[in-house]
Structure formats: C-alpha cells, structure tokens
C-alpha positions as CSV (number, residue, x, y, z in Angstrom):
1,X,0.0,0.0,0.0
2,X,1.6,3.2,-1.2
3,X,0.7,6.8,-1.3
4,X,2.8,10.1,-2.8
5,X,4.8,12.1,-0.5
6,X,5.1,15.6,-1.2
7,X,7.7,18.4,0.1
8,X,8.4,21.7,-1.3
9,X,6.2,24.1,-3.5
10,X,8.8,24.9,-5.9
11,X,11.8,24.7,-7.7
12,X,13.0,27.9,-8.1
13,X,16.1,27.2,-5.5
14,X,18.2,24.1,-6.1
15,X,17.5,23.7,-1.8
16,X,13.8,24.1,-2.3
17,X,12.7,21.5,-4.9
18,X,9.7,19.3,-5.5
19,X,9.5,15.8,-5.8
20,X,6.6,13.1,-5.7
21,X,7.3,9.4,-4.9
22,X,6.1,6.2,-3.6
23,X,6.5,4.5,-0.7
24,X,4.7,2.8,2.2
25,X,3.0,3.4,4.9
26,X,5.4,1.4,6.9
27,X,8.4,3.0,5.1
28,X,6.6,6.3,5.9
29,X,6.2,5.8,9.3
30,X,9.2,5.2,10.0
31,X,10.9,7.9,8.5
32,X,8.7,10.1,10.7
33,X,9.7,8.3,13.4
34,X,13.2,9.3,13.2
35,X,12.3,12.7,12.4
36,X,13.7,12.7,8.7
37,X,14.2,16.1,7.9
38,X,12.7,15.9,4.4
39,X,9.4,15.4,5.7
40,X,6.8,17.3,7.7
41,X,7.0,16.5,11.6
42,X,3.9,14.1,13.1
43,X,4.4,12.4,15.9
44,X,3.6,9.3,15.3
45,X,2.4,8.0,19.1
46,X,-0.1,10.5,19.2
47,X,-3.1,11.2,17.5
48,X,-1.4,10.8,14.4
49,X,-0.4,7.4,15.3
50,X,-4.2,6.2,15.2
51,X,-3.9,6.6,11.8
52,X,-1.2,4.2,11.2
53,X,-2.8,1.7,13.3
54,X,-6.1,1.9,11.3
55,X,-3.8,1.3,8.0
56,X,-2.0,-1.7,9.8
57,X,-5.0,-3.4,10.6
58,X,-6.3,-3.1,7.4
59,X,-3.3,-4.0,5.3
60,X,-3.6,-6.9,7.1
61,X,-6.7,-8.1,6.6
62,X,-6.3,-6.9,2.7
63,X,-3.5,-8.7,2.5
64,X,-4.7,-12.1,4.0
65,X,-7.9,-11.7,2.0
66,X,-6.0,-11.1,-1.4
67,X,-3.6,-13.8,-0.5
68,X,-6.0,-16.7,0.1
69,X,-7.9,-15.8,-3.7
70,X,-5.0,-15.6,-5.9
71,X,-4.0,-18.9,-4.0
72,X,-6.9,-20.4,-4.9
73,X,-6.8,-18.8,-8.5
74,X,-3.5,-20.5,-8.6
75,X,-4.3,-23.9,-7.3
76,X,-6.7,-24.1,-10.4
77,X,-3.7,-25.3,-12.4
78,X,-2.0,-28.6,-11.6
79,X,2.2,-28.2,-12.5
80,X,3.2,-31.3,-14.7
81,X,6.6,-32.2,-15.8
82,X,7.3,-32.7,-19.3
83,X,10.5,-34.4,-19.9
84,X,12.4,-34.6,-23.3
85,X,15.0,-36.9,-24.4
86,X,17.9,-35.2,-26.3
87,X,20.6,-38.2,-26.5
88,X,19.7,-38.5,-30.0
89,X,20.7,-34.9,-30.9
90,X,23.8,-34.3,-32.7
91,X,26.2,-31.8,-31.3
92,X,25.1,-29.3,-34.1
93,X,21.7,-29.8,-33.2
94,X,22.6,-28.9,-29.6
95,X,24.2,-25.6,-30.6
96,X,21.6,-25.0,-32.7
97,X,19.3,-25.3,-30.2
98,X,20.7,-22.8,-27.6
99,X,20.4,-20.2,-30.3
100,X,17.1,-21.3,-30.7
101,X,16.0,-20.6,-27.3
102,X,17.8,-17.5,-27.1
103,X,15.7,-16.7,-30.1
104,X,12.1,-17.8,-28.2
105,X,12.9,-15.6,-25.3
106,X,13.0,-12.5,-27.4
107,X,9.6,-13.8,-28.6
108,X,8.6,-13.5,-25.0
109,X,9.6,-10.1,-24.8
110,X,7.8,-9.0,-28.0
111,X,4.8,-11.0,-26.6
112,X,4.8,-9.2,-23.6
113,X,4.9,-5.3,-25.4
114,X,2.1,-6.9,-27.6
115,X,-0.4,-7.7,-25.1
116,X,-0.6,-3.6,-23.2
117,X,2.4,-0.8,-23.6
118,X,3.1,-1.3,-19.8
119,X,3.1,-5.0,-19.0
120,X,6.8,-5.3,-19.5
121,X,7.4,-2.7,-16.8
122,X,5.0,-4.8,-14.6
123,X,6.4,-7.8,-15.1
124,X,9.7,-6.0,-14.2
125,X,8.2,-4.7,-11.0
126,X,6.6,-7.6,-10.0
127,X,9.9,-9.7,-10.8
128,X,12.1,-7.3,-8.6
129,X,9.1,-7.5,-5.3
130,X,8.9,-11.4,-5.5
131,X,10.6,-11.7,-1.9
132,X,8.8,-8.5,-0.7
133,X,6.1,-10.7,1.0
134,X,3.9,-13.6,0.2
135,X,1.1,-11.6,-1.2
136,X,4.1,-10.3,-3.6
137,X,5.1,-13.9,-4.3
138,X,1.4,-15.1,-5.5
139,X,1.1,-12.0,-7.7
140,X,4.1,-13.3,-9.4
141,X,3.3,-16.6,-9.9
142,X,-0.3,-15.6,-11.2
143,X,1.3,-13.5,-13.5
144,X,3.8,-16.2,-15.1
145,X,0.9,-17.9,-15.4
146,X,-1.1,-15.5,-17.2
147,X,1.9,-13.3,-18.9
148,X,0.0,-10.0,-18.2
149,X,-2.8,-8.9,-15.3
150,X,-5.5,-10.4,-16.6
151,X,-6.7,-13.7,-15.7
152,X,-7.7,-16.2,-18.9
153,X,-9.7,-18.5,-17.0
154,X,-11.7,-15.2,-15.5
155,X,-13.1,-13.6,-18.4
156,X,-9.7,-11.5,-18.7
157,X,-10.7,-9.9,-15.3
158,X,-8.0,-8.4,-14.0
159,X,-6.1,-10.1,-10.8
160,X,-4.5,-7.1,-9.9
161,X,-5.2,-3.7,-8.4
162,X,-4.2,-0.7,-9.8
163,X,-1.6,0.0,-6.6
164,X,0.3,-3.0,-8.0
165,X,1.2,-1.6,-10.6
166,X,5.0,-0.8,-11.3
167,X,6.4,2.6,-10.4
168,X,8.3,4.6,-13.1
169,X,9.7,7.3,-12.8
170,X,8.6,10.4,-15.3
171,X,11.9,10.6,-17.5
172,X,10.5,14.1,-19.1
173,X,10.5,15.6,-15.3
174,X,14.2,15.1,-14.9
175,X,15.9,17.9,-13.9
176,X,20.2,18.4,-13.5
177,X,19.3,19.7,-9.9
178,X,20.7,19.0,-6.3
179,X,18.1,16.9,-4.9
180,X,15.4,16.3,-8.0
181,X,15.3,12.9,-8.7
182,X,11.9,13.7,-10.7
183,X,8.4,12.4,-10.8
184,X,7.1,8.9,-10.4
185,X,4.0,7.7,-11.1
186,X,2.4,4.2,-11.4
187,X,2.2,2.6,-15.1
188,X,-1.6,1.4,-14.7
189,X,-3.4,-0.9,-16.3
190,X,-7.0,-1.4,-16.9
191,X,-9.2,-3.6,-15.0
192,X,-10.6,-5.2,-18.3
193,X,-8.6,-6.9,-20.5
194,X,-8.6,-4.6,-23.8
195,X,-9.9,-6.0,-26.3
196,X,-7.1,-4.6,-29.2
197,X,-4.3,-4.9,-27.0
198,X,-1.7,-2.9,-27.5
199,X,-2.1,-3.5,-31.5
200,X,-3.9,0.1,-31.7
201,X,-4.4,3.3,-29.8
202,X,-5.6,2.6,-26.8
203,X,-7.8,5.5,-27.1
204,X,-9.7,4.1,-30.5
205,X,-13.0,2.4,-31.0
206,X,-14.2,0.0,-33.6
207,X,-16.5,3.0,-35.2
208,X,-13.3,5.5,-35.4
209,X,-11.4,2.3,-37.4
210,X,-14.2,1.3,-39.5
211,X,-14.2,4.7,-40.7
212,X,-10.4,5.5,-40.9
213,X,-10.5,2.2,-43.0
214,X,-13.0,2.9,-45.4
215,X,-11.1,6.2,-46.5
216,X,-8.1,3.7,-47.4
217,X,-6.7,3.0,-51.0
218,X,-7.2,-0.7,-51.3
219,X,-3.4,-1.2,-50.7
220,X,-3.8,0.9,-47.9
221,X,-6.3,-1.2,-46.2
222,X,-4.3,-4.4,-46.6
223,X,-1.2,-3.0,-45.0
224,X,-4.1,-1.6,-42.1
225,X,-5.7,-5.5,-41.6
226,X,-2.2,-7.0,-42.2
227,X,-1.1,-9.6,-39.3
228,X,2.1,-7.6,-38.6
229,X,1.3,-3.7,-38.9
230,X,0.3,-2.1,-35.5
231,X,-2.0,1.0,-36.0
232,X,-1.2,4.2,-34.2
233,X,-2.7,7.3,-33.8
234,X,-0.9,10.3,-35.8
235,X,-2.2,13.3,-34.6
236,X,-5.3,14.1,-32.4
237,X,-7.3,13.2,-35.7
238,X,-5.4,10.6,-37.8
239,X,-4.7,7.3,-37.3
240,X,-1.7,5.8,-39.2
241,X,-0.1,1.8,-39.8
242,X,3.5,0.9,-39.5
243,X,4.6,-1.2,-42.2
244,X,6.9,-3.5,-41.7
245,X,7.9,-4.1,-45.2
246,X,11.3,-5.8,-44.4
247,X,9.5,-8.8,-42.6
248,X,9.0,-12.0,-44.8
249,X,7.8,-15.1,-43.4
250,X,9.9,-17.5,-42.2
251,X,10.1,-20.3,-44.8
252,X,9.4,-24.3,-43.5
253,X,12.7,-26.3,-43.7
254,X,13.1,-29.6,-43.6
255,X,16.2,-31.4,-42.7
256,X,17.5,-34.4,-40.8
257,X,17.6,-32.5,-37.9
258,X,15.9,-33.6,-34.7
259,X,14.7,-30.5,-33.6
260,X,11.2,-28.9,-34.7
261,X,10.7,-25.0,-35.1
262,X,8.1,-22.5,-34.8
263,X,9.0,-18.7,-34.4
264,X,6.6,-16.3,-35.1
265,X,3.2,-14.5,-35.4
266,X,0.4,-16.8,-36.3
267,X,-2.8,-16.6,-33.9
268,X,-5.0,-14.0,-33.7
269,X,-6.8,-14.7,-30.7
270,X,-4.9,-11.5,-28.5
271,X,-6.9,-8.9,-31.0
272,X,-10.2,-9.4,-29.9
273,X,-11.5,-6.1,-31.3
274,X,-10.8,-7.1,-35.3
275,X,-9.3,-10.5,-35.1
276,X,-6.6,-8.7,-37.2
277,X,-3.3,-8.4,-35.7
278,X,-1.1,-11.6,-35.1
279,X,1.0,-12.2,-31.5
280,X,4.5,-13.9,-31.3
281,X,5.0,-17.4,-30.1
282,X,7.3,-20.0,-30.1
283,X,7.4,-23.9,-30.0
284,X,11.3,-25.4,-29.6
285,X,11.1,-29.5,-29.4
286,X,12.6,-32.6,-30.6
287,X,10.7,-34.7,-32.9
288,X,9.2,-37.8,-32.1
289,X,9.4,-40.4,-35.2
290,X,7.6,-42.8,-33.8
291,X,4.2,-41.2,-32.9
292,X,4.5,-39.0,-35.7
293,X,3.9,-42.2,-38.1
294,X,1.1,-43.6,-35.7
295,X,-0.4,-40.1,-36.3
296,X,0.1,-40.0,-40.2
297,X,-2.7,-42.6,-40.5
298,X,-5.6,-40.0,-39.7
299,X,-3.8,-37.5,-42.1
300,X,-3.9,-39.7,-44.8
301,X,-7.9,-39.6,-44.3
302,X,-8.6,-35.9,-44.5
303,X,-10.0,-36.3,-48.3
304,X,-12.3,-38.9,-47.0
305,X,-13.4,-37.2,-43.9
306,X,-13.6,-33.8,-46.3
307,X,-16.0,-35.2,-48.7
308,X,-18.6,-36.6,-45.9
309,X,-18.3,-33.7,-43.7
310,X,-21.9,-32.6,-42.5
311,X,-21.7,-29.6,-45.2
312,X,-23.3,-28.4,-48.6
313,X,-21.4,-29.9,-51.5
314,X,-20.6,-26.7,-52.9
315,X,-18.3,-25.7,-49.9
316,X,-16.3,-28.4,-49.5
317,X,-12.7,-28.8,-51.2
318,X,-12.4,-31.3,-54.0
319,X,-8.3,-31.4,-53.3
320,X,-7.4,-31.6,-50.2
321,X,-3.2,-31.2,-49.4
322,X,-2.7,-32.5,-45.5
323,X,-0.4,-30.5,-44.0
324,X,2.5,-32.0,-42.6
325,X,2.0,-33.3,-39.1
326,X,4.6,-33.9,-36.5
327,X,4.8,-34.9,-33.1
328,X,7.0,-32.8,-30.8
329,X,8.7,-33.4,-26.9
330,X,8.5,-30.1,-25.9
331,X,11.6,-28.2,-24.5
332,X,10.0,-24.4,-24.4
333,X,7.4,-22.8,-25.5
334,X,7.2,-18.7,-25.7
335,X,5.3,-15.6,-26.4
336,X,1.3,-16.4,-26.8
337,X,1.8,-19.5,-25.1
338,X,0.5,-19.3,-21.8
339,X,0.0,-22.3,-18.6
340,X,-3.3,-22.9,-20.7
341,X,-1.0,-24.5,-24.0
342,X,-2.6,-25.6,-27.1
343,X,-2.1,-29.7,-27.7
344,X,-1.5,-29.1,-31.6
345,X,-0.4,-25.9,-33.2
346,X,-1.7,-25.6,-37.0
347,X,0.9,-23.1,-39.0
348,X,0.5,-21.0,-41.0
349,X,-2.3,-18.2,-40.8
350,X,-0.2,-15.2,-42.2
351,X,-1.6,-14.4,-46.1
352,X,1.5,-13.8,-47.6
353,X,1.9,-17.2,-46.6
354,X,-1.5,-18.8,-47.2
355,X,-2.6,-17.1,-50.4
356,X,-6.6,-16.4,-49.6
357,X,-7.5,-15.8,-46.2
358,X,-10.4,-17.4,-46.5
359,X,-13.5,-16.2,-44.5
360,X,-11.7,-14.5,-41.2
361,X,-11.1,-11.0,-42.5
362,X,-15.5,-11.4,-43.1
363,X,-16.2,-12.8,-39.3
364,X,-13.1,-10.4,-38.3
365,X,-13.6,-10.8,-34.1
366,X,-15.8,-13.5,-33.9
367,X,-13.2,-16.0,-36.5
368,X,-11.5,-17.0,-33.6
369,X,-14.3,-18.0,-31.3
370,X,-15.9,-20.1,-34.0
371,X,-12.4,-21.4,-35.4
372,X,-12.0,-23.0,-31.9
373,X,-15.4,-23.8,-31.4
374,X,-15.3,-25.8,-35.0
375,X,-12.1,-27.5,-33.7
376,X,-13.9,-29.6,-30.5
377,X,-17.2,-30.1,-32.3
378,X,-16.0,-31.3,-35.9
379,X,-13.2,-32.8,-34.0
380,X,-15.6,-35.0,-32.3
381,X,-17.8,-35.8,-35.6
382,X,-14.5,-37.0,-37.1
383,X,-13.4,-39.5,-34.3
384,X,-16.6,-40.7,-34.8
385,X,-16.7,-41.0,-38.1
386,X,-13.2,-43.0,-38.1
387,X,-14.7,-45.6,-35.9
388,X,-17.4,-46.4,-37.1
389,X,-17.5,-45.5,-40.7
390,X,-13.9,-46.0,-41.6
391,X,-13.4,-48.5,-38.9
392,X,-9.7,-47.1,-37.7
393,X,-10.6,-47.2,-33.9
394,X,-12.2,-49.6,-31.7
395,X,-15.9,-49.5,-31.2
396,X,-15.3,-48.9,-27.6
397,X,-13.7,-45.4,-28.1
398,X,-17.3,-43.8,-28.9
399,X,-18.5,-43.7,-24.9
400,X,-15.1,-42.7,-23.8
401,X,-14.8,-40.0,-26.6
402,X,-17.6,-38.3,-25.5
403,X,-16.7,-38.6,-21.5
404,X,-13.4,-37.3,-22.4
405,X,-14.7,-34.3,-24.4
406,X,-17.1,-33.2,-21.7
407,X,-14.5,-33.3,-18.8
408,X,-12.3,-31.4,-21.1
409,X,-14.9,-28.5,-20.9
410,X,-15.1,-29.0,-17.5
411,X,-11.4,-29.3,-17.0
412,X,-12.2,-32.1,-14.9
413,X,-12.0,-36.1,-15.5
414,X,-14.6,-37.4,-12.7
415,X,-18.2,-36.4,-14.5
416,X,-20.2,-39.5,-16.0
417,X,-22.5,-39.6,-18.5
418,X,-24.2,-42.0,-20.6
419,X,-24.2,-41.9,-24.8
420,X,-27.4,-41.6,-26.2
421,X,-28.4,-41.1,-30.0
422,X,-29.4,-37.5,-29.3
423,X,-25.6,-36.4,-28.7
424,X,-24.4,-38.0,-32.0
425,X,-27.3,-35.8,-33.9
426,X,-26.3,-32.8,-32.0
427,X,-22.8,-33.0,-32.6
428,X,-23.6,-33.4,-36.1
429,X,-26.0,-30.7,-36.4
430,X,-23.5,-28.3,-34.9
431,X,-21.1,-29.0,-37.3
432,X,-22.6,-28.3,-40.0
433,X,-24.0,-25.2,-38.3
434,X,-20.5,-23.8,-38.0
435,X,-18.9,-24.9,-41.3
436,X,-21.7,-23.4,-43.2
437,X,-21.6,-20.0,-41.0
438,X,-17.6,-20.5,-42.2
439,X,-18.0,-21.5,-45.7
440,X,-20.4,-18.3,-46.0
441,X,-18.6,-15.8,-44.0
442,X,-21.9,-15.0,-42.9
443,X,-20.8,-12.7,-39.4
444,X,-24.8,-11.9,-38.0
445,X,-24.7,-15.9,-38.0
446,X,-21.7,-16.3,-36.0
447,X,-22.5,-13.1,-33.9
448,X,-26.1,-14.7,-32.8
449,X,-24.1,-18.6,-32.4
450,X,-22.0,-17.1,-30.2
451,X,-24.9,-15.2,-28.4
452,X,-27.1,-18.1,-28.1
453,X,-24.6,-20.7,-26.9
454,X,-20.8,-19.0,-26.2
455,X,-21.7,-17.9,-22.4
456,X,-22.0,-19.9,-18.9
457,X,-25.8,-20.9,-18.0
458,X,-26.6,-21.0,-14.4
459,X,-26.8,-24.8,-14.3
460,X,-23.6,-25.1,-15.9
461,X,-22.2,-22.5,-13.1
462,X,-23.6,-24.5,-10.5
463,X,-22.6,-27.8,-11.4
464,X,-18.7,-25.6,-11.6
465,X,-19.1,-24.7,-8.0
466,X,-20.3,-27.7,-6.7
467,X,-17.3,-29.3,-8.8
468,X,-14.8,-26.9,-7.3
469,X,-15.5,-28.3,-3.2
470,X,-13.7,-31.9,-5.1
C-alpha cells in the first residue's frame, strides 16, 4: 500500500525542490519516526499514530484476503513435468538449439509489449518485489501464469489492483538539480482486458477504425488489416499503420535434424476487437518419429473425412493437401503461449503465406471464437466417423470420446455420463451449423451462435461450483 509524498512548493532554488514518490506506509512511518528532515514532523504516538494503526490493521486483513484468492486462483492449475529426451541430438543440433532458445525468449519479450504498452514494466516490477512478501510472491506466480494482469480462466478480469502496478519514474521531469530525482508515477493498467491490446491506440474504438478504413486506398487497407502492422494514432485526428515491409515469413525447412521449429506470429486470438493483428509465439522441441507415423494414418484420411463432412457440396474442397503433421517433446514454448497451451499448433495463418484468407477478414472478431469452437465439435464428428464409418478405432472409443470431451470443458476427469443417440445428432447438427456459417462468411450468424450458446448458464455455473469443493 503506497501513497505520494510531497515536500516543497517549488523549484525555483536548487534547496527548495519538489519531488513526488512512492513509498509505504510502513516506510513512511518510519521515516517520521526518526524525524527525517525531508518530511513534515507528526508524531507518530499520538493522535497521528491512530492513523497508522487503522492502516496496519487493514493491510492486514487486505492482505490475507488477497492472498488466500490468488492462491486459490493459482491452485486451479496442476504443475506437470514434461521431460524430453535429447541423447539423440547431434552436437550441431545442440548448438543450434541454444540459439534457438535464445531466439524464443525475445519472442517472449515481444509477446509481452504486444499484449498492453506497460506490461513489460509490470512484469519487471513484480519480478524485482517477489521476496517482498507472500502476497508479492502469489502475484508473481499468477502473472507467469497469465503473462500479463488479466486472468484467462476469469473472463480476462484483472487479478491485480491498480496500486500493483509498477512505479516509473517520469523521464520528461528530470531535472540536472541537487536533490530532483523527478516524478514517479504508477504505469496502470485497466481492470478489463482490452480487447485490441496494445495493436492500436488505446484511445480508439471499432467505429473510429471502420471509418479510418474505409477512406483507405485498397493497398492501404491491406497493409491496415495485415497480421504484422500495428495502428497508431498520428495526430489528435489521424490514425496511421507501421509497415513493416522488411518482414518476410519464415520459410518451412526440412532437414534431418531432430529439432522442430516454430518462431513467429500466427494466432490472432490477442486482438479481440478485429481479429486482425497476429501475437508472437514460439514452439522449440525434438521430434518424435515414432508417434508422428502412428499419427500419419488419420492425415492420410482428410479427403475422406472432407467429402462426408456434415456440409453443402458446394463448400467443400475437392483437393485436399494434409499439412504436414509432426509430433513434438516439448523443450520451451514462448510468447502467446500461456500455462493454458494448445495440444497441436496448425501453422500457417499469415496471407502472404496462405494465399486467400479465406472467411476470417469477413467474421473479423468473432473468426477465432468459431475457429475453436469448429475444432472440439467437428473434431468430435470426425473421431466418430473414423470408428465407425472407416473403422480405424475400436468401437469402444465412442462412450469414452464423449466422456473425455465433456471433462475437457469442465477441466475435470470425474463427471459420467451415458451416450445416447441424441448427442451423435447434435454433434452433427453443430457441425454443420458452424462450417456453413464459415464456408459463407456470414458474421450476423456467427454473432447470434455465439450469443445463443458461447456464455456460462446458471446450471452449468452451478454444477462448476459444486465441482470446485472436489
């Protein structure tokens, strides 16, 4: 708990300066105490002493009371060890692959600026406080968790306060005089997540781009929707792009190396304004032969699972080109990737890389919602469609499937439930609700999808809490 101290009125003397900072109570006290000459005399055991006693006893309680719900925030998440075998690496490979993690960690930093404009300088501040106190240690570890102050499995509600966040001093109010060490103030944060990030002013609305947008040449706009240019405002009026024209996208090779790369900016899901703007990440592992070829027998059924997909024949792709899939041992994982990691990562989104973009730029925000949503529900139609129509998997997978997709909404493995005929229709029906909403780039759909089914009933919350006393 901080407030600003302030001595002087002017600085018109280099002896008679002004200066604001921030320090706590405790801190305060003491320095009052011992009658620091800097500061106005109180005497702390009298009446103005009450006052400090009232702040003790609250910090306390405060303190205890914030520490018990981040703890509880952070006991959500169950730490698992991943171990990866690198005997089989060459020494090259092992060079290779110290560059390559110096490499993911600057992807972390850009990740970081990408997110809000002072989340680096809080994760600074919080860094340097760890050993401050235990309320300092679980804001720490709730922020590695969530690389920023916003918590992912809270509808990007902040977990923070704005008195946590960092100090900086004002490098404008820096003076060359005896005794000015110049302003501080606190780099806030808002209590919301925002929904463009730090991608564009954080000033700007959806309205105020639409219409910057339409004024655009048509190369104009591109550059303005492009993954990689971040929009800023130019004057009090104007809004402008930075283009980064000397960016290319990094090229997929394929060697007889061991190791398996991914560097870059692919997902979307950060910019939830536009669904526009890309954020860095980074996968480093070692490739695992052996369940990569157990794997290659469902990619070498994508045309057949294609041409029955619960979809209109005129939207479905008479050629389809599997993408390459590999199975990875994980040694780090940067930038977007947060505790909550993605199982598979699908490169690559960027258009210069994929030549049409398909329907995204048309459902703009709501694309990534419904991309993920398509993922478990189609997912689910194609398992099932493997077993029993193809006959890959055993018959005894269907039950299980279905368990195991429930108590991965739930994050939880102990519900039951018993198939019926009804959940194979629905599944169905689904799908095809969302391809076709895809297929047509058709964004009221999407929107009213999303409205209807995309938020928490109260039977669903309830059967959460009753979950959470397990």
């Amino acid at each position: 708990m901080g407030r600003p101290c302030i001595f002087g009125t002017s600085i018109s003397e280099e002896t008679e300066v002004s200066a604001v900072k921030y320090i706590s109570w405790e801190e305060y006290k003491n320095l009052l105490a011992k009658e620091d000459p800097e500061y106005v005399p109180y005497d702390v055991k009298g009446k103005y002493g009450l006052l400090f006693d009232i702040l003790s006893t609250r910090y306390k309680e405060n303190m205890d009371a914030r520490s018990l719900t981040l703890q509880k925030q952070i006991d959500r998440y169950a730490p698992i060890r991943l171990d990866v075998e690198l005997s089989g690496l060459t020494e090259a490979d092992k060079e290779a692959l110290v560059l390559l993690l110096k490499a993911a960690m600057v992807i972390d930093e850009i990740f970081h600026l990408q997110v809000w404009y002072t989340n680096p300088a809080l994760r600074d501040w919080l860094r340097e406080h760890i050993n401050t106190s235990n309320l300092d240690k679980l804001k720490w570890m709730d922020y590695l968790i969530n690389k920023s102050p916003w918590s992912s499995l809270d509808e990007s509600q902040s977990f923070l306060t704005t008195a946590d966040s960092a100090v900086m001093l004002l490098v404008e109010s820096t003076k060359p005089l005896s005794g000015w060490k110049g302003l501080e103030y606190r780099a806030a944060f808002p209590m919301l997540k925002p929904p463009g990030a730090n991608f564009y002013p954080s000033d700007m609305d959806k309205n105020e781009f639409e219409l910057w947008k339409n004024s655009l040449s048509d190369d104009q706009e591109e550059l303005a929707t492009g993954f990689f240019n971040v929009i800023r405002r130019r004057s009090e009026s104007g809004l402008g792009v930075n283009d980064h024209k000397g960016l290319e996208p990094i090229k997929d090779l394929y060697s007889d190396s061991k190791l398996d790369v991914t560097i870059g900016p692919y997902e979307t899901y950060e910019d939830t304004l536009f669904g526009y703007k890309a954020t860095f990440e980074a996968f480093i592992g070692v490739r695992d032969d052996e369940a990569t070829s157990q794997v290659k027998l469902f990619g070498d059924q994508l045309q057949v699972l294609e041409q029955n997909l619960p979809l209109d024949d005129l939207y479905k792709s008479k050629d389809v080109v599997a993408a390459p899939i590999r199975v990875i041992q994980l040694v780090y994982n940067a930038g977007m990737l947060k505790v909550l990691k993605q199982l598979l990562s699908i490169c690559r989104n960027d258009e210069r890389i994929v030549k049409e973009r398909g329907t995204s730029m048309e459902l703009q925000e709501l694309h990534s919602s419904l991309e993920e949503a398509k993922a478990d529900i189609v997912g689910l139609w194609a398992l099932r469609f493997l077993i029993k129509k193809v006959r890959m998997l055993p018959i005894t997978l269907v039950k299980s499937m279905y368990v195991s997709f429930l108590a991965g909404c739930f994050r939880i493995d102990t519900l039951r439930v018993r198939r019926s005929p009804w959940v194979e229709e629905a599944v169905e029906s689904l799908s095809r609700e969302i391809l076709t909403i895809q297929a047509k780039g058709d964004k009221a759909a999407a929107k009213l999808l999303l409205e209807d089914y995309g938020k928490m009933t109260e039977p669903m919350r309830a059967a959460l809490d009753r979950l959470e006393l397990f």
